[in-house]
N, C-alpha and C positions, 0 to 999 in steps of 0.2 A: 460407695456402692456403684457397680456397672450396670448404667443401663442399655438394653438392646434393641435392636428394630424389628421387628419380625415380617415374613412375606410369606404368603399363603399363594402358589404359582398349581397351573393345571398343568400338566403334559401327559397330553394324548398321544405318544409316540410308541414306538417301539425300538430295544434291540441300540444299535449304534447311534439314534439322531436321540434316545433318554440320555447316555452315554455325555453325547454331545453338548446339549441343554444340562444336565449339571456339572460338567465341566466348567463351561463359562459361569454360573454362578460363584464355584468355588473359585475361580483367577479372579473376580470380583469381590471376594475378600466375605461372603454366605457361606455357613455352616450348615449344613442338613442337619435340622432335629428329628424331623420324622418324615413318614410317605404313608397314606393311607389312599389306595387306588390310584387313580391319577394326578388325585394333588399330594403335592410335595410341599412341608413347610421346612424355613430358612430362618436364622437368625444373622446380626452382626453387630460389633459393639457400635454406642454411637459412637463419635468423634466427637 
């Protein structure tokens, strides 16, 4: 069985810098599960 990590991150941003802020999560190897207003949840497997 896979287990995963999860991160619950806020971003107040707008437009190109949200853009930018989950970019770098996903080159960091985070998968968006969901967004609900400003927070944004992440998962990744462990290692």
């Amino acid at each position: 069985m896979q287990k995963f990590e999860y991160q619950c991150v806020w971003i107040l941003a707008l437009g190109n810098t949200t853009t930018r802020v989950l970019n770098t999560y996903g080159r960091e190897g985070w998968e968006l599960v969901s967004a609900w207003g400003p927070w944004f949840y992440f998962k990744r497997p462990l290692q």
